[in-house]
TORGU-249976 format. One line per field, with one value per residue (C-alpha): x, y, z negated. Coordinates in Angstrom, 2 decimals, padded with zeros to 5 digits, always signed. Each point is the difference from the previous one (the first is absolute). Layout:
xx	X_...
yy	Y_...
zz	Z_...
This chain:
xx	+076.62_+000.90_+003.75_-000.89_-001.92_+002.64_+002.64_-002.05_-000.43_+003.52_+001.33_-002.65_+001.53_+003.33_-001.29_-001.10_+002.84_+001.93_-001.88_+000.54_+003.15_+000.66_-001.86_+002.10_+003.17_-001.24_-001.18_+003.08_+002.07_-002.17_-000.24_+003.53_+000.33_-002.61_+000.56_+003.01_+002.80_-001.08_-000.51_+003.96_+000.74_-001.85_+001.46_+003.64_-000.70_-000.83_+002.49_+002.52_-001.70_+000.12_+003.48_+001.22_-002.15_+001.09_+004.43_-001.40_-000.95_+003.12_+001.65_-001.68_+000.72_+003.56_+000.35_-001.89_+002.42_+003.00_-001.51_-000.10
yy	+151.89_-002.37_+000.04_-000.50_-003.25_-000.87_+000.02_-002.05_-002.56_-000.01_-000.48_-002.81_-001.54_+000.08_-001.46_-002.89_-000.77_+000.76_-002.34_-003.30_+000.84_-000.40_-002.61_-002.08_+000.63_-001.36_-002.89_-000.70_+000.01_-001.98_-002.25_-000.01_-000.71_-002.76_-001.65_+000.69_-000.08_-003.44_-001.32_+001.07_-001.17_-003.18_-000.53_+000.73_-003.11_-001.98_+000.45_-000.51_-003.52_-001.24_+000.98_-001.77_-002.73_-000.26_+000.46_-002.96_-002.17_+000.46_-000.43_-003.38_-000.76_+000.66_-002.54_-002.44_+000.09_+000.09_-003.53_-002.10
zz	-090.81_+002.93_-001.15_-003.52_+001.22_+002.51_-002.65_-002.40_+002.67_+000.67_-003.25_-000.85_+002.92_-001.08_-003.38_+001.53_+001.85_-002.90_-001.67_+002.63_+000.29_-003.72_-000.30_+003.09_-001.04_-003.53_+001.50_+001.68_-003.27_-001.33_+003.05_-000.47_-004.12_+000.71_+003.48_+001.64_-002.66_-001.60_+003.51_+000.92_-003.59_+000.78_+003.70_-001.04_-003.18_+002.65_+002.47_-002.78_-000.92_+003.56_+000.32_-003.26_+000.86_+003.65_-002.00_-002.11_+002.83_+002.22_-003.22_-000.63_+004.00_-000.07_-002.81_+001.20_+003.53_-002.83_-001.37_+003.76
């Protein structure tokens, strides 16, 4: 009897975890479909911008030191 309720315990256990651990790692991918991909997406856009707008303004410099 005792290793009949042992085992049941056990197994329940391992359910659980089971069950937390599935439901982190789908967290995560979601985390990661929702936050952290858009955020790179969104970081990289913006590095890009400053850098064309930073090319644009030594552009406009340079010019301006071709004109005196």
């Amino acid at each position: 009897m005792s290793t009949h309720l042992t085992a049941t315990v056990y197994w329940s256990g391992m359910l659980v975890l089971f069950f937390f651990w599935a439901y982190g790692i789908g967290s995560f991918v979601l985390d990661l479909k929702n936050k952290i991909i858009p955020g790179l997406i969104q970081y990289r856009r913006g590095r890009r911008a400053e850098k064309a707008e930073q090319q644009r303004e030594d552009e406009r410099e340079e010019r301006e030191q071709q004109l005196y």
